[in-house]
C-alpha positions in Angstrom: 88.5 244.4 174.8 86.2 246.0 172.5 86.9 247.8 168.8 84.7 250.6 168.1 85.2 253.5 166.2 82.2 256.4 166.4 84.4 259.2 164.6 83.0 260.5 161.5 86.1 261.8 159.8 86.7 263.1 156.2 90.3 261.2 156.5 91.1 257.5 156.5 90.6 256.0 159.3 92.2 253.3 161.1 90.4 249.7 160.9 91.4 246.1 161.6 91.4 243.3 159.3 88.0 243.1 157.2 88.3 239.5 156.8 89.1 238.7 160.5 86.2 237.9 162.6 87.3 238.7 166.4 86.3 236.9 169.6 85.4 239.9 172.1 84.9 238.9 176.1 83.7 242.9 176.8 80.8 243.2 173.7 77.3 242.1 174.6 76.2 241.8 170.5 77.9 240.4 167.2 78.7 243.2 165.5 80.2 243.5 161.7 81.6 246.9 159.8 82.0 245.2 156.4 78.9 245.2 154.7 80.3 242.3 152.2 80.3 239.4 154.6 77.0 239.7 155.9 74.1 237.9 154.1 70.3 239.3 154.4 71.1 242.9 155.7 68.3 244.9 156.5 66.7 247.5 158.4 65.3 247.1 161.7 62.7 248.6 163.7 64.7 248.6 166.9 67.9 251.2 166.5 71.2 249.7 168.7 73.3 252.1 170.8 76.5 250.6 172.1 78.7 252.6 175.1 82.5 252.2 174.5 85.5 253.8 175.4 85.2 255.7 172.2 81.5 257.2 172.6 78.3 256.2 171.6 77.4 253.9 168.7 74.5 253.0 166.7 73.2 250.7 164.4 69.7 249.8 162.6 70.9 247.5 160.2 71.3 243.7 160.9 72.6 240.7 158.5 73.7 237.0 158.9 76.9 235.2 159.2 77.2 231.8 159.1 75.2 230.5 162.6 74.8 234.1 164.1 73.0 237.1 163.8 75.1 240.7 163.4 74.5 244.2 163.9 75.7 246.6 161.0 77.6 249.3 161.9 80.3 250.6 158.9 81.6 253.3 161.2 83.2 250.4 164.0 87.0 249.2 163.1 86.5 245.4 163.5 84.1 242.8 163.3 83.3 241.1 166.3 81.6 238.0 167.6 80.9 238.5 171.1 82.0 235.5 173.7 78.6 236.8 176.7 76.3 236.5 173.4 77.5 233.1 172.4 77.6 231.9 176.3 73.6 232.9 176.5 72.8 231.0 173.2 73.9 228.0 174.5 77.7 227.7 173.2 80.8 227.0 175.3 84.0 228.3 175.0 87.2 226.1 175.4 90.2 229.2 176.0 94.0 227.9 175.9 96.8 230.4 176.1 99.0 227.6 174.3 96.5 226.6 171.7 93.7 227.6 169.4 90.3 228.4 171.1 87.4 226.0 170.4 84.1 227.3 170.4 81.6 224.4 170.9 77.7 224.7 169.0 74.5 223.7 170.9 74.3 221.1 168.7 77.9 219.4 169.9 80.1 220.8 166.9 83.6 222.2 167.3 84.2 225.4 165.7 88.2 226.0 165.8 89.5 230.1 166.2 93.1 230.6 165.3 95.5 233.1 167.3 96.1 236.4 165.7 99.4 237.6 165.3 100.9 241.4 165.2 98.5 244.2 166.4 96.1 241.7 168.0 98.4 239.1 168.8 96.7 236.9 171.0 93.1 237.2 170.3 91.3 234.3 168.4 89.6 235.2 164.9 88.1 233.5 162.1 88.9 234.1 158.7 85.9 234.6 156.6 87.8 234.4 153.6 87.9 231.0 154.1 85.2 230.0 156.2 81.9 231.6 154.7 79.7 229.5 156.5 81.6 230.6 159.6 82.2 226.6 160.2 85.7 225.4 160.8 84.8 222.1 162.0 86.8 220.0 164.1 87.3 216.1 162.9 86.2 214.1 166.0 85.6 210.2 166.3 83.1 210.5 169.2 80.5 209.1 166.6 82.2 206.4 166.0 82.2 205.0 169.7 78.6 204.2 169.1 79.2 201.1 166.7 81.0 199.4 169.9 80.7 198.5 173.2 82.2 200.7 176.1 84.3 197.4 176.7 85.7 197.7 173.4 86.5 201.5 172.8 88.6 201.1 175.9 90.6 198.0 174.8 90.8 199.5 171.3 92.6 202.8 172.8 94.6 200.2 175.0 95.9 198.9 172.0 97.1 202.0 170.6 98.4 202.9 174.0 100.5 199.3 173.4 101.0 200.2 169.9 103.1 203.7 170.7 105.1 202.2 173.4 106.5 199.7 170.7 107.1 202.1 168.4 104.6 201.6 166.1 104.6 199.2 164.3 102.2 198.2 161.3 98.6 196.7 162.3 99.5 193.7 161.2 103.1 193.2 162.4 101.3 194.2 165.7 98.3 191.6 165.3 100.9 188.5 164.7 102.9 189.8 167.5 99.8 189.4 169.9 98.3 186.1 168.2 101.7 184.2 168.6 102.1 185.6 172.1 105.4 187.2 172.2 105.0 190.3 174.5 104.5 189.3 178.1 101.5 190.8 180.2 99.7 192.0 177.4 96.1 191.3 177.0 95.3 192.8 174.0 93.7 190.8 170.7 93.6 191.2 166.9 90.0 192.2 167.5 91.2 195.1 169.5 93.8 196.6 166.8 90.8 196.1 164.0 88.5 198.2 166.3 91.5 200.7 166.8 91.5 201.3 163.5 87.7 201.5 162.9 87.8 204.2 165.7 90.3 205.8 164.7 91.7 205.5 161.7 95.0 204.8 160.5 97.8 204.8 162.9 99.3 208.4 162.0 102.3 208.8 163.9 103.3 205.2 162.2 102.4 206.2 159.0 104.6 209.6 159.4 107.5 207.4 160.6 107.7 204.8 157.5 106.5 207.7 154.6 109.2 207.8 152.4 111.4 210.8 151.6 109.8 213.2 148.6 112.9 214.4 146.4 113.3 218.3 147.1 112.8 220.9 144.2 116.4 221.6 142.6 117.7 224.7 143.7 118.9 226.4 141.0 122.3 228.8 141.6 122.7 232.2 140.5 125.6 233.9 140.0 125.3 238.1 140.3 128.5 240.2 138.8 130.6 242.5 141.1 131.0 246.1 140.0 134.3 247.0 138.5 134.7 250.0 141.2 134.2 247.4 144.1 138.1 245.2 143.2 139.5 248.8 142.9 138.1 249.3 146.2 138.7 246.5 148.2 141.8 245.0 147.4 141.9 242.4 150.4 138.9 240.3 151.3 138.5 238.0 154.3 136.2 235.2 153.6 134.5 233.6 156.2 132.7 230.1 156.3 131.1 227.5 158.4 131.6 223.7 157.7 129.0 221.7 159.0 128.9 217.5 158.4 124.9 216.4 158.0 124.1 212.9 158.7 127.7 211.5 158.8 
């Protein structure tokens, strides 16, 4: 799908989200109508003309965004960042129907596209609102596999394999439960739940199990005053209500 807009009308025309930075499978060039995003705009020798659906295009003005290199055309209804482009620079594209897209750099970092919602709903964007570097990076512990042996990264995920089947317990309920030898056919050490936790930090869906309970904001009732004219209009009123018992 491709956005462009080559009408030169006195009325307002129609444009999407000015903030939204669209992944495009059909454009073969990043292309931007909002002059404000890009950084270092300037005229080009070389004059662009894009073919759409809409008619013919063109551009002479290019600027930067974040990793990538735009062509500025104010007339177009949406700024786009074209998924061909990024393939023959060297990026890779990780597409999930269920899930946000992940759009991988040469240089092995994630760059995370949320699903848009509404007129577009489906298609991954950034939000340069809040990304004006264009980076949205994705918190990996792939580095940290380098301070141990293979032998260990896999007996470290063992151990949080172990860990989740239990329940999760706390580290170190779980290291006095391996030292003294309680469970049966289980291989894994101390070491290995110190490691686990050098990989990958802190045991999350333990910690979000024993976090205790924040004390909700008071809600505060208010009370609004039936019209006079509405008791001399409705002299019977059937009240209706559901009784529900929470937690016992």
């Amino acid at each position: 799908m491709s956005f462009v807009s080559v009408q030169d009308k006195t009325v307002k025309r129609f444009t999407l989200y000015p903030f939204k930075l669209y992944l495009d499978s059909c454009a073969m060039y990043h292309s931007a109508f909002v002059r404000g995003i890009l950084k270092n705009v300037k005229t080009v020798g070389t004059v662009l003309q894009g073919n759409c659906n809409a008619g013919v295009s063109t551009s002479q003005e290019k600027g930067v965004y974040g990793l990538w290199s735009f062509w500025l055309n104010e007339k177009d209804i949406a700024n786009i960042l074209s998924i061909p482009q990024l393939e023959k620079d060297g990026y890779t594209i990780d597409c999930n129907t269920k899930k946000n897209w992940v759009v991988k750099t040469p240089s092995g970092k994630c760059l995370m596209f949320k699903t848009d919602t509404g007129l577009c709903a489906g298609i991954p964007y950034l939000d340069t609102r809040e990304n004006h570097e264009a980076l949205v990076l994705i918190q990996t512990v792939r580095e940290n596999f380098g301070k141990f042996t293979e032998r260990q990264v896999n007996r470290a995920i063992a151990s949080r394999d172990m860990q989740a089947r239990m329940a999760h317990p706390t580290d170190e309920t779980f290291k006095q439960m391996v030292s003294k030898k309680i469970l049966d056919n289980c291989s894994i050490v101390a070491s290995d739940i110190t490691n686990a936790r050098s990989i990958f930090g802190p045991n999350r869906p333990g910690l979000r199990g024993k976090t205790v309970r924040q004390k909700p904001v008071r809600v505060e009732p208010e009370y609004l005053g039936i019209p006079r004219d509405f008791y001399w209009l409705h002299h019977f009123v059937t009240l209706t209500a559901d009784v529900m018992l929470v937690m016992g």
